[in-house]
Backbone as CSV, one residue per row, in Angstrom:
resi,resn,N_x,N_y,N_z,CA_x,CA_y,CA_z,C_x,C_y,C_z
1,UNK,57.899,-34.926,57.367,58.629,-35.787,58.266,57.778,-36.001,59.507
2,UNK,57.729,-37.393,59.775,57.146,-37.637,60.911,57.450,-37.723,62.213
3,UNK,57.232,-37.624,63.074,57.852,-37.461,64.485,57.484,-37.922,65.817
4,UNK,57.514,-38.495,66.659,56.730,-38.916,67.590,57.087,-37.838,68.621
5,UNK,55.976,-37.525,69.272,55.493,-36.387,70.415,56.234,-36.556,71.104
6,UNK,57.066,-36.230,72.089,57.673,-35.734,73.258,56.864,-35.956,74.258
7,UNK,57.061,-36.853,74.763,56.627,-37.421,76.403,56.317,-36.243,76.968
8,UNK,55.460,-36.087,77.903,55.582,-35.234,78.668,55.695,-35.319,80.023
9,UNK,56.060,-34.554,81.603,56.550,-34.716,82.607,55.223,-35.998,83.691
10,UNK,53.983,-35.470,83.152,53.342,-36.334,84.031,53.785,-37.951,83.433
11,UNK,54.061,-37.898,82.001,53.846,-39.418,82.073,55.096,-40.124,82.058
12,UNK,56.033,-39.035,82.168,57.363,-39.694,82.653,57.744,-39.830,84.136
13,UNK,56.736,-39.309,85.017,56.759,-39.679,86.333,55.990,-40.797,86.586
14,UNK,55.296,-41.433,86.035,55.339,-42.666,86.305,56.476,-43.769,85.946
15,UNK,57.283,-43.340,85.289,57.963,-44.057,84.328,59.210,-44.528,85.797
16,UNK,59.429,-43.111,86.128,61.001,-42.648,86.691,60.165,-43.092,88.610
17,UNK,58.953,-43.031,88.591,58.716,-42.799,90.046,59.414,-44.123,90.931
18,UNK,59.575,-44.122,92.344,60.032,-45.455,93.168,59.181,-46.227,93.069
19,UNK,60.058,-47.538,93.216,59.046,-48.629,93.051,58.481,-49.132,94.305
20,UNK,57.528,-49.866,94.514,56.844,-49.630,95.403,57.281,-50.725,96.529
21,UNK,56.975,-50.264,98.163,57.326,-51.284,99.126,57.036,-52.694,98.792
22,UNK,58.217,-53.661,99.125,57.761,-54.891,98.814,56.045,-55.060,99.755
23,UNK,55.765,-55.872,99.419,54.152,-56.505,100.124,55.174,-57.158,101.236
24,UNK,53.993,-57.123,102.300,53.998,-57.467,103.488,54.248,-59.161,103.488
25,UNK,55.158,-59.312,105.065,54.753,-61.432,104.681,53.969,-61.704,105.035
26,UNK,53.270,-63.252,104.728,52.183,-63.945,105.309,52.209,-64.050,106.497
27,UNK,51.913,-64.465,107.223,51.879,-64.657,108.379,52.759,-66.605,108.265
28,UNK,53.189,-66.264,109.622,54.274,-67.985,109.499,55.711,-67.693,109.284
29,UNK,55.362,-66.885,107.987,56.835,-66.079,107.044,58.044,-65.236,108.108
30,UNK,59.416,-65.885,107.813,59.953,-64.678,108.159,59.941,-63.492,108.180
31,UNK,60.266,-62.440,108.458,60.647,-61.262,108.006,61.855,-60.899,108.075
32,UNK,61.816,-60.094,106.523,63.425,-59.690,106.857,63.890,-58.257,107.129
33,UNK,64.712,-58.348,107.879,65.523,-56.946,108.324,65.119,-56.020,107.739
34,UNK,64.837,-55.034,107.975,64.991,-53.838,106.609,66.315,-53.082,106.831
35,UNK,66.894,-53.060,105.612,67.835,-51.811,105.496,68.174,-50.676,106.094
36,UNK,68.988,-50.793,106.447,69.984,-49.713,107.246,69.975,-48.475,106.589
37,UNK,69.288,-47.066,106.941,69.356,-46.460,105.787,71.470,-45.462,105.693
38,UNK,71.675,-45.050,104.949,72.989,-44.624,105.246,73.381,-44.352,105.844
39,UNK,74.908,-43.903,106.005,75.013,-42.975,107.573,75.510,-41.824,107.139
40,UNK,76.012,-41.211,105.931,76.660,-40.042,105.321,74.866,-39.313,104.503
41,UNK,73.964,-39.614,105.106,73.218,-38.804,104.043,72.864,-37.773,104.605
42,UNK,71.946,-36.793,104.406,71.405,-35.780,104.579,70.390,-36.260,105.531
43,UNK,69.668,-35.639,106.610,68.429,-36.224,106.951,67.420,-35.440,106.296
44,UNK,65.947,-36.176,106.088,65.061,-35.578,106.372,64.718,-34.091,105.975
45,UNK,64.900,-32.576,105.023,64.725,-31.687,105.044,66.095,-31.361,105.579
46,UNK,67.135,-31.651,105.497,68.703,-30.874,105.404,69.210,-30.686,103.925
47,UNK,69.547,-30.224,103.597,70.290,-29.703,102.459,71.868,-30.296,102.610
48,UNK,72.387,-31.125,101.611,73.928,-31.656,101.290,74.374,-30.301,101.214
49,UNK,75.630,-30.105,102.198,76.331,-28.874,101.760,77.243,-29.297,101.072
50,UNK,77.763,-30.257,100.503,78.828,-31.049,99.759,79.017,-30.098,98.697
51,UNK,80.182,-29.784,98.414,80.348,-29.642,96.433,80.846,-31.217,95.702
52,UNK,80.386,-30.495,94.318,80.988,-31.872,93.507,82.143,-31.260,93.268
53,UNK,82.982,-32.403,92.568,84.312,-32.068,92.108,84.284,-33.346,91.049
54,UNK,85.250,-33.134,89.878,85.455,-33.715,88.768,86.846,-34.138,88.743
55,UNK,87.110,-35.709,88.686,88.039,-36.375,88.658,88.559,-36.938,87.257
56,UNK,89.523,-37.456,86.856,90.000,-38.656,85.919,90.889,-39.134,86.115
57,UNK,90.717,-40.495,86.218,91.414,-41.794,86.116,91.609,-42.829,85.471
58,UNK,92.527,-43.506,85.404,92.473,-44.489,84.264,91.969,-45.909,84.602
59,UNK,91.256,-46.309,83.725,90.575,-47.748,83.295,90.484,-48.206,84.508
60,UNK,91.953,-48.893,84.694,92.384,-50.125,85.718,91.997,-49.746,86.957
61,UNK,92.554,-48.467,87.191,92.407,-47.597,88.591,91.055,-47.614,89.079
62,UNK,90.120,-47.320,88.346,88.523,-46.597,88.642,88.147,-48.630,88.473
63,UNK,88.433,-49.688,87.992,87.924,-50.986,88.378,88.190,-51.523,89.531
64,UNK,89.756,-51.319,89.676,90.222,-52.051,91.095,89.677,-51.278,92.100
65,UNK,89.064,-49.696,92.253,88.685,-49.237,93.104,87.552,-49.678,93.302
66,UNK,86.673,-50.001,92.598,85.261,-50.602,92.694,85.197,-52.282,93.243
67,UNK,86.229,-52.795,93.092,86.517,-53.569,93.741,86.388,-53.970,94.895
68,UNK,87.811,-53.127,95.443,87.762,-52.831,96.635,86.310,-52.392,97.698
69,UNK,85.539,-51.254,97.131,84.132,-50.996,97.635,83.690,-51.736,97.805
70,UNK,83.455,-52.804,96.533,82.759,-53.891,97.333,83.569,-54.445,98.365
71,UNK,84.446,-55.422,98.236,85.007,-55.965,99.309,84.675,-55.099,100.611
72,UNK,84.760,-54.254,100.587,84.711,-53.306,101.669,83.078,-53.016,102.337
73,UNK,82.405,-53.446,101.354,80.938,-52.748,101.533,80.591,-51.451,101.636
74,UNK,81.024,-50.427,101.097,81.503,-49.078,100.720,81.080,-48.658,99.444
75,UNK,80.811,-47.439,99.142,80.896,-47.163,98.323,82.077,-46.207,97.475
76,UNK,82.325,-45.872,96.131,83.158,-45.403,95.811,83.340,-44.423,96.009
77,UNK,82.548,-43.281,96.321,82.290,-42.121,96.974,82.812,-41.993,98.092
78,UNK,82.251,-42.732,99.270,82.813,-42.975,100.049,84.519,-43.088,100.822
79,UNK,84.506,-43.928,99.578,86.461,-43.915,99.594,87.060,-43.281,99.018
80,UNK,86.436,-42.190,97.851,87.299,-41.146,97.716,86.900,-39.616,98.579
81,UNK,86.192,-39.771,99.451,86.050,-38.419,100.261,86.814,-39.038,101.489
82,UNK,87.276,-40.051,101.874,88.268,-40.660,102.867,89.561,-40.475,102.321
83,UNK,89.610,-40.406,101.195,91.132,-40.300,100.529,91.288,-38.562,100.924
84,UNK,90.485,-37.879,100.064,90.860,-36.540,100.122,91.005,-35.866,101.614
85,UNK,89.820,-36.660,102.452,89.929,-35.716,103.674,91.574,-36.032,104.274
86,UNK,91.749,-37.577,104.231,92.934,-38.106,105.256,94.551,-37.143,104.396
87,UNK,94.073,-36.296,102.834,95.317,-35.944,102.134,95.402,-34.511,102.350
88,UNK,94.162,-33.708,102.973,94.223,-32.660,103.407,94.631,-32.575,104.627
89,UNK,94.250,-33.143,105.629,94.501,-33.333,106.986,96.322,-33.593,107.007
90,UNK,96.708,-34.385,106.357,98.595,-34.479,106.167,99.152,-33.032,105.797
91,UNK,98.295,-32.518,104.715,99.093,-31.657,104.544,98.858,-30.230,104.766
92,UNK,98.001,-30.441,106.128,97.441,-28.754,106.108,98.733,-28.653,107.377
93,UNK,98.946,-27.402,107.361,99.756,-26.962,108.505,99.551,-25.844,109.460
């Protein structure tokens, strides 16, 4: 039986690596804005103290929420760590 080799890590880091800064403009050329980088991330050499947690929801629920994100410009993450914090905060005493 024949088999093809198993990739290995160097040559799947090219595969997986970032893609590279757009090129610079001409000169004349606008430029555009660059991106805002997040405001919930880690900086720089901090460590996320976050845990994950594992949810389920149904179909409709987990679309219209994505929805909403967009409309919102948000992400889904986002609006469910706003859900949980604003449901702990009600009910801590």
């Amino acid at each position: 039986m024949s088999t093809k080799p198993r990739p290995t890590l160097d040559s799947l880091q090219d595969r997986f690596a970032r893609k590279p800064a757009a090129p610079a403009a001409a000169p004349g050329e606008a430029e555009a804005a660059p991106a805002p980088a997040p405001e919930k991330s880690p900086r720089a050499g901090e460590r996320d103290m976050r845990v994950q947690i594992l949810t389920r929801i149904d179909p409709a629920t987990r679309k219209r929420l994505k929805l909403i994100a967009v409309e919102q410009d948000r992400t889904v993450q986002d609006i469910c760590e706003e859900a949980i914090r604003d449901f702990v905060i009600r009910n801590s005493k």
